[in-house]
Wavefront OBJ file of the C-alpha trace (Angstrom):
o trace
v 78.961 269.961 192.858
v 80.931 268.841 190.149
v 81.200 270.421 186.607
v 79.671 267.386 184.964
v 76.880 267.375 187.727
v 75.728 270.993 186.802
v 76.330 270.114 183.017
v 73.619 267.015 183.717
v 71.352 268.915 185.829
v 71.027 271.574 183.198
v 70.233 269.078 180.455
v 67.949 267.457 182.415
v 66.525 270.675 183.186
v 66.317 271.540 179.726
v 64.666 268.174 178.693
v 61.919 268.439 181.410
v 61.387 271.898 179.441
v 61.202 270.430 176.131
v 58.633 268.055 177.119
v 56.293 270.281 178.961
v 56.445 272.432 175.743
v 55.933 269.662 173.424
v 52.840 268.791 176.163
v 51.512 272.489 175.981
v 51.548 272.317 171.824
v 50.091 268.773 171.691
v 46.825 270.419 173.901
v 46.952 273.245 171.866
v 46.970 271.829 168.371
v 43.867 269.882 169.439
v 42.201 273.305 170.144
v 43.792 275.088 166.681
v 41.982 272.413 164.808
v 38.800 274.572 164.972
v 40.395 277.998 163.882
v 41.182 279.248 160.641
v 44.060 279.614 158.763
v 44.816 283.190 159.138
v 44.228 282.966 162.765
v 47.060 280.013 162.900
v 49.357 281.884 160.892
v 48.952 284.840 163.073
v 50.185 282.174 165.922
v 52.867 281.369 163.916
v 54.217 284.809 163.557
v 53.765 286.357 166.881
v 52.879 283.467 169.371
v 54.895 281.661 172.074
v 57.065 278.697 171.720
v 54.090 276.295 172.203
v 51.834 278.013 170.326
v 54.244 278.040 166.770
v 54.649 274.926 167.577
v 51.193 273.844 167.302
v 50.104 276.062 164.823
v 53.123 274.677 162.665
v 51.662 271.589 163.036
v 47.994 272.219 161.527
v 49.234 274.291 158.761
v 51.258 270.921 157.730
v 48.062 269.027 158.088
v 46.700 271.622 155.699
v 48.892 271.285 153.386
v 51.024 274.525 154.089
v 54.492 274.046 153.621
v 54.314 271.320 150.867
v 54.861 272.972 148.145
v 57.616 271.946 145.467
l 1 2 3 4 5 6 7 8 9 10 11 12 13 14 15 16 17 18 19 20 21 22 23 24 25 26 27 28 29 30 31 32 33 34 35 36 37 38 39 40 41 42 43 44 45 46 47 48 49 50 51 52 53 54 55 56 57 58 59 60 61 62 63 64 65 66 67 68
């Protein structure tokens, strides 16, 4: 294999990643729309990629993260 073969099968690699992640948070933010706000912020500090990533996402809905 060539060097710009591995260099485009590692991007592609990392872009397949990416999107299962941004799949995994999408599901989860539909479940975090029922908790409460400590319980999202507690995903926010200590949770997996996914999970900040959907917790991040209902806290802006909330109006965290707004302010001026």
């Amino acid at each position: 294999m060539g060097f710009w073969s591995t260099v485009g099968g590692i991007a592609k690699g990392a872009a397949d990643q990416m999107a299962a992640t941004s799949q995994e948070a999408a599901a989860l933010a539909e479940d975090y729309r029922r908790e409460d706000d400590d319980f999202l912020k507690k995903k926010l500090k200590n949770g997996g990629v996914a999970q900040k990533l959907a917790a991040s996402k209902i806290l802006k809905e909330r109006g965290y993260g707004n302010q001026a």
